[in-house]
N, C-alpha and C positions, 0 to 999 in steps of 0.2 A: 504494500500500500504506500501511497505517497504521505509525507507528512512535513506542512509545512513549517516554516519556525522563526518564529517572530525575531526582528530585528533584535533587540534586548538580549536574547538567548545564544545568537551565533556563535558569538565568540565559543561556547562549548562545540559547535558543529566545524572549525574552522573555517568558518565564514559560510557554509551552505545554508540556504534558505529554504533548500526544501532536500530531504533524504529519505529513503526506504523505511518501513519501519514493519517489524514482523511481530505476530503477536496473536491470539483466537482473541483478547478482548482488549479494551483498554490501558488496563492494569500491566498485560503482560508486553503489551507494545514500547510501555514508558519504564516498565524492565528491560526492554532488548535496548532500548538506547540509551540509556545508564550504562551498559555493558559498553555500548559501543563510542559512546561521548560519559564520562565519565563528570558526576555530582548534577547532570542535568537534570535528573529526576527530584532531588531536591528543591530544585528551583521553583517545579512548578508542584509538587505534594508536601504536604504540612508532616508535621511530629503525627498526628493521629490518622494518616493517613487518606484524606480528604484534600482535596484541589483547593489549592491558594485562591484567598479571597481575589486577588490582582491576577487571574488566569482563567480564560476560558479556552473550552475545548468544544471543537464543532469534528462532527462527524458526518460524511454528505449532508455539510449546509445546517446540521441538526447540532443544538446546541446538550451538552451530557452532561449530567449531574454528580456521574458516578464512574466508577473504574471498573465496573464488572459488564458495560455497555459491549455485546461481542462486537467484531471487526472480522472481516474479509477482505482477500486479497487485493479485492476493485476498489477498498474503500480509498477517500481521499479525507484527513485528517488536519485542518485546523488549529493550531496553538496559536493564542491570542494572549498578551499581557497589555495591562493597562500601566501606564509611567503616569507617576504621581512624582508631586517638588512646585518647588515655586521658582 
């Protein structure tokens, strides 16, 4: 599946803005790329395992609530963060 990735987070991607991401659901997608870009996962999941207030995640266009949301090969995956500062 393709998964996009918000300007903010590149730097863990070396500058890619969009990379493969394998996984049957959510959860295990934003494991494979922890594996593969390393502390990314933290970025966008909290201590109790729940999606950071300042992140969303769209799935074809569908916004998800949750990390158990399944994923297929065709999907196309949205990471969104929102910058806050003055």
């Amino acid at each position: 599946m393709k998964v996009y990735i918000p300007t903010p987070l590149r730097s863990y991607t070396k500058q890619q803005g969009e990379v493969d991401g394998y996984g049957s659901t959510v959860a295990e997608m934003l494991e494979d790329l922890d594996r593969r870009f390393p502390s990314i996962r933290f970025r966008m999941i909290d201590e109790q395992g729940g999606i950071r207030q300042h992140i969303r995640i769209f799935v074809n266009g569908e916004e998800v609530k949750g990390l158990d949301v399944p994923l297929v090969a065709s999907d196309e995956v949205h990471i969104l963060q929102a910058l806050s500062g003055g």
